[in-house]
VOSEDREN-793283 format. One record per residue (C-alpha): z, y, x; residue in one letter. Coordinates in steps of 0.5 Angstrom, whole numbers, padded with zeros to 4 digits, always signed. Example, Ala and Ser with C-alpha at 12.3 -4.5 7.8 and 13.67 -1.06 7.14 Angstrom:
# VOSEDREN-793283
+0016-0009+0025A
+0014-0002+0027S
***
This chain:
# VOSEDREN-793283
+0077+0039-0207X
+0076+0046-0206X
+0071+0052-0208X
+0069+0056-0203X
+0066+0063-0203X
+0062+0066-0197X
+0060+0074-0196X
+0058+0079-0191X
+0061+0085-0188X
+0062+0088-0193X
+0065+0084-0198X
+0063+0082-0205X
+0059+0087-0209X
+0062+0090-0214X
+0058+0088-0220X
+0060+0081-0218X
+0066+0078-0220X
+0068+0071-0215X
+0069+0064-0219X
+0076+0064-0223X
+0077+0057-0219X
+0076+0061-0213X
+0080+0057-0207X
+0079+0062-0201X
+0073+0067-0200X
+0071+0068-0192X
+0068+0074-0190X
+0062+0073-0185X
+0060+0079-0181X
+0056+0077-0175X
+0047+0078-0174X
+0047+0071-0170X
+0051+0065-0173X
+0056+0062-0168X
+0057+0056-0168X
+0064+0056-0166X
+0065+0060-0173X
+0062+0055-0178X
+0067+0050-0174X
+0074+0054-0175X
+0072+0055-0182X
+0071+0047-0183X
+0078+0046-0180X
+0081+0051-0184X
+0079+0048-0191X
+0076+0041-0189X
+0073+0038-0196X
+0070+0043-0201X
+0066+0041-0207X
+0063+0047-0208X
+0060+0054-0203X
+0058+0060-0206X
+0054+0065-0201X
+0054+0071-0204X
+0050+0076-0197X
+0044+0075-0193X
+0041+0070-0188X
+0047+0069-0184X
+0052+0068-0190X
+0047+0064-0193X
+0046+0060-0187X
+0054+0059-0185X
+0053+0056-0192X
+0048+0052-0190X
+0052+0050-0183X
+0058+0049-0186X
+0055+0043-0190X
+0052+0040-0184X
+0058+0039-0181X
+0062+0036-0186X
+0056+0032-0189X
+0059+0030-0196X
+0056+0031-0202X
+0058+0038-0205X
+0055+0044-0209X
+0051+0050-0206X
+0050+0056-0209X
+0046+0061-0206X
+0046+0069-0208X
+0042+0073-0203X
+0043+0081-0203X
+0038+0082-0198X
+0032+0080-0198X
+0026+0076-0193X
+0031+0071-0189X
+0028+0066-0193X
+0035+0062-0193X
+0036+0062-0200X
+0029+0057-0200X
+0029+0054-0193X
+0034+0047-0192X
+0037+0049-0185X
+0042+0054-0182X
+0040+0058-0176X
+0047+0058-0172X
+0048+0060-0164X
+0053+0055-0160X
+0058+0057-0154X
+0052+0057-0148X
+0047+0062-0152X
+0042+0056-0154X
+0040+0057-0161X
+0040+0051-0167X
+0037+0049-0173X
+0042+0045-0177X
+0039+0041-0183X
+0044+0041-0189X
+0045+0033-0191X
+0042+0029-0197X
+0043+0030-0202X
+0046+0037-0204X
+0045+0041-0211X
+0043+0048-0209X
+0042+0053-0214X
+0038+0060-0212X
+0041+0066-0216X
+0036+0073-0216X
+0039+0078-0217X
+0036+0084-0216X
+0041+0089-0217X
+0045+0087-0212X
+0039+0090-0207X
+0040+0097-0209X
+0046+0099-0205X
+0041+0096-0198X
+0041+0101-0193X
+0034+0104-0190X
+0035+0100-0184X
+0037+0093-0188X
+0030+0094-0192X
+0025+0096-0186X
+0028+0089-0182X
+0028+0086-0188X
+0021+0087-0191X
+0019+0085-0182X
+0023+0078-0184X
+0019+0076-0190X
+0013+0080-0188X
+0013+0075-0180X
+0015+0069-0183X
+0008+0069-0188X
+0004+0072-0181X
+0007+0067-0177X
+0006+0061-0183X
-0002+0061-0183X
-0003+0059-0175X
+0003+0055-0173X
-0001+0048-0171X
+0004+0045-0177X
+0001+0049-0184X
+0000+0045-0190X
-0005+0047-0195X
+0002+0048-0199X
+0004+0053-0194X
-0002+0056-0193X
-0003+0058-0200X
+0004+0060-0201X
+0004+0064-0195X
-0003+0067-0197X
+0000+0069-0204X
+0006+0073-0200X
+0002+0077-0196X
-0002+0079-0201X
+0003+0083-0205X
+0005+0087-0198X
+0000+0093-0199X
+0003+0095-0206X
+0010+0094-0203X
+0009+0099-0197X
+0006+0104-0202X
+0012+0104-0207X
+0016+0106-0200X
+0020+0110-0200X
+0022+0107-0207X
+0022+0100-0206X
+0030+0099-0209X
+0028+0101-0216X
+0028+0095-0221X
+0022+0093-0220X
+0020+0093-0213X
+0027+0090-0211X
+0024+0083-0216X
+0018+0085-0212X
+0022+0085-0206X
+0026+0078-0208X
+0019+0075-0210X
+0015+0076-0204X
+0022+0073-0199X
+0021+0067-0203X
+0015+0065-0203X
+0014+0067-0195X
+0020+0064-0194X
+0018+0058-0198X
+0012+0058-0193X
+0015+0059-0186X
+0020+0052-0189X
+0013+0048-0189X
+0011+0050-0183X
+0017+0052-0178X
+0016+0059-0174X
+0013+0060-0168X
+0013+0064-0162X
+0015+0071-0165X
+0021+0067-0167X
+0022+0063-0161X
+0022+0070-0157X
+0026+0073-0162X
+0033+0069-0162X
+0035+0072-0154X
+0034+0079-0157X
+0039+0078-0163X
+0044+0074-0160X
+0045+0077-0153X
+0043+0085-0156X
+0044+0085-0163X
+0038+0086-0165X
+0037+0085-0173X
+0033+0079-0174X
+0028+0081-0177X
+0027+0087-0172X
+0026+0082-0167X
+0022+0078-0170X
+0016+0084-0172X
+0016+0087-0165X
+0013+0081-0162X
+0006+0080-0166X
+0002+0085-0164X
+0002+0084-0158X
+0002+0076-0160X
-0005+0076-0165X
-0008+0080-0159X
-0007+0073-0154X
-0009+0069-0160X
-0016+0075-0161X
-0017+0074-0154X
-0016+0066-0154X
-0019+0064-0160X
-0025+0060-0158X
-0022+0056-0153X
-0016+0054-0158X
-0020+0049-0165X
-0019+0052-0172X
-0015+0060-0169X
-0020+0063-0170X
-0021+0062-0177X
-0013+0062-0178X
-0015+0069-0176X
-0019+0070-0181X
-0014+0067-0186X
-0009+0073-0184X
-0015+0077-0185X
-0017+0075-0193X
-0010+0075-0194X
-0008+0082-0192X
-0015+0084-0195X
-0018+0086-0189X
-0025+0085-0186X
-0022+0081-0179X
-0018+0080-0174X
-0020+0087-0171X
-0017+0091-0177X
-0012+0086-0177X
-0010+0089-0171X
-0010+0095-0173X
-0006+0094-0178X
+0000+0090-0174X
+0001+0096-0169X
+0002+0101-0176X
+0006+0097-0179X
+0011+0096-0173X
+0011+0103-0173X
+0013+0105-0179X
+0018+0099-0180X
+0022+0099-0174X
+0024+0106-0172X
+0021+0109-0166X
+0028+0109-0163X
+0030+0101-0164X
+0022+0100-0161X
+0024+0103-0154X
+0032+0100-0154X
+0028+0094-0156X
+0023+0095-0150X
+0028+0096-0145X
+0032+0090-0147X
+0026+0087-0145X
+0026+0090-0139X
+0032+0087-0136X
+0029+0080-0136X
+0031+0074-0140X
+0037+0069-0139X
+0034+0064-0143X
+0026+0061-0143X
+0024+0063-0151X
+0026+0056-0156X
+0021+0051-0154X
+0022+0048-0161X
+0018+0055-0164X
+0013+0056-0158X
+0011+0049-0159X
+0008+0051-0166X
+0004+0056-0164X
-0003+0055-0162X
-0002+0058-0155X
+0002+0056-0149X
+0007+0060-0146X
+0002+0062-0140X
-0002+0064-0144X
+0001+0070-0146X
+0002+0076-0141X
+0010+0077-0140X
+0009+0084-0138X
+0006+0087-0144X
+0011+0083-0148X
+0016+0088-0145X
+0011+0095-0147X
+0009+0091-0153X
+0007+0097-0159X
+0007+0102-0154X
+0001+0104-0155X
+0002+0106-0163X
-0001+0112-0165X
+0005+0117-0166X
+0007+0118-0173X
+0013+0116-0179X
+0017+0112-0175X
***
């Protein structure tokens, strides 16, 4: 029986020392999991009792996956040093097989997981790790109030998150300071415990081809889409029961009046969360067309069929945002 502990890239943060009883200790330094990866870990150490992922959402979920394949009853423990992946709350793993297709793997019952928030270990991030990682967070709560799966659980978790998105992007460009990286790990959990509720929806769907085919950072990908998402929604909203007061839910949420300045909001919080380069980058992936349709599974949860939206203006989504910090 083995220990087993899971990085990143960059290996174990200096302030943390790895379990004495450490058998072996892998490095995982991929944006979009493959599938084959998880299998050649296995094969390597095929029965572990205990996983430490210490890293982010991909480590996190290698964990998560890892346990799926072997099935066996086993010990979790989970250390994020990012924030907003919402892996460390949610009991699937997001992985990418041979084909490009991406899966969910649900971790077996019953497995013993313990979450440990550190906020220290977000104070090395890199600007670009927090902007993509606040956008994660930030589009799982978005997403979390009209997907057709919500919950009153989900929808007041969901709520609790957004609300403290104003305060955080005021400390800006402080957010690594002690108490704004608790605030940061807080507002990660709860979004994250929300979007585990009621699944993701279509920005997620529309996302997956951009990490895995163009090396997009995930949460990047994701915030990119709702703009141009809650404008379909907007326009559609009486056709469709109950979006329209899901709107309004997202509106109290975030303490605007309505979906008008929810809209407003969107478009300047892309803005300044996504540099202005990565938008057009990202803009003109789009450009060259997809390879896959977006995940079916995802879509289904949104409250708009696929036609519904105008394939065109997701390509120039955000265009359109008035000038300024990027």
């Amino acid at each position: 029986m083995s220990l087993v502990v899971l990085t990143g890239s960059r290996g174990c943060p200096l302030s943390w020392t790895p379990p004495e009883h450490t058998t072996r200790m892998f490095r995982v330094a991929h944006r979009a999991l493959p599938l084959t990866l998880v299998e050649a870990l296995r094969r390597d150490i095929s029965d572990v009792c205990e996983i430490v992922a210490i890293g982010g959402g991909t480590v996190m979920d290698a964990a998560k996956a890892w346990l799926h394949l072997q099935g066996k009853r086993a010990k979790l423990t989970l250390i994020p040093t990012t924030f907003g992946t919402g892996a460390e709350v949610t009991p699937f793993a997001t992985v990418y097989a041979a084909d490009g297709r991406k899966l969910s793997l649900m971790m077996p019952d019953p497995i013993n997981v313990e979450v440990q928030y550190i906020p220290e270990l977000l104070h090395s991030l890199p600007d670009a790790e927090v902007r993509a990682g606040l956008c994660d967070a930030f589009a799982h709560g978005f997403e979390s109030l009209w997907a057709r799966a919500a919950t009153a659980e989900s929808m007041m978790l969901a709520k609790k998150g957004l609300q403290m998105i104003e305060p955080l992007l005021l400390s800006a460009p402080n957010l690594l300071q002690y108490e704004h990286a608790s605030a940061l790990q807080k507002f990660g959990r709860l979004t994250g415990q929300a979007i585990a509720i009621s699944k993701t929806t279509a920005a997620h769907a529309l996302s997956y081809e951009l990490t895995q085919r163009f090396n997009i950072p995930h949460g990047y990908a994701v915030a990119f889409f709702l703009p141009e998402l809650h404008a379909a929604c907007r326009q559609h909203q009486y056709k469709t029961p109950d979006l329209a007061f899901r709107l309004q839910l997202q509106a109290d949420a975030l303490g605007l009046r309505n979906d008008a300045d929810v809209a407003e909001f969107l478009l300047h919080f892309v803005q300044r969360m996504i540099p202005s380069e990565l938008r057009h980058h990202i803009q003109a992936c789009l450009r060259l067309g997809r390879q896959q349709a977006p995940c079916p599974v995802r879509w289904s949860n949104f409250p708009l069929d696929y036609s519904m939206i105008n394939p065109v203006r997701l390509s120039s989504s955000n265009s359109s945002v008035t000038p300024g910090t990027a």
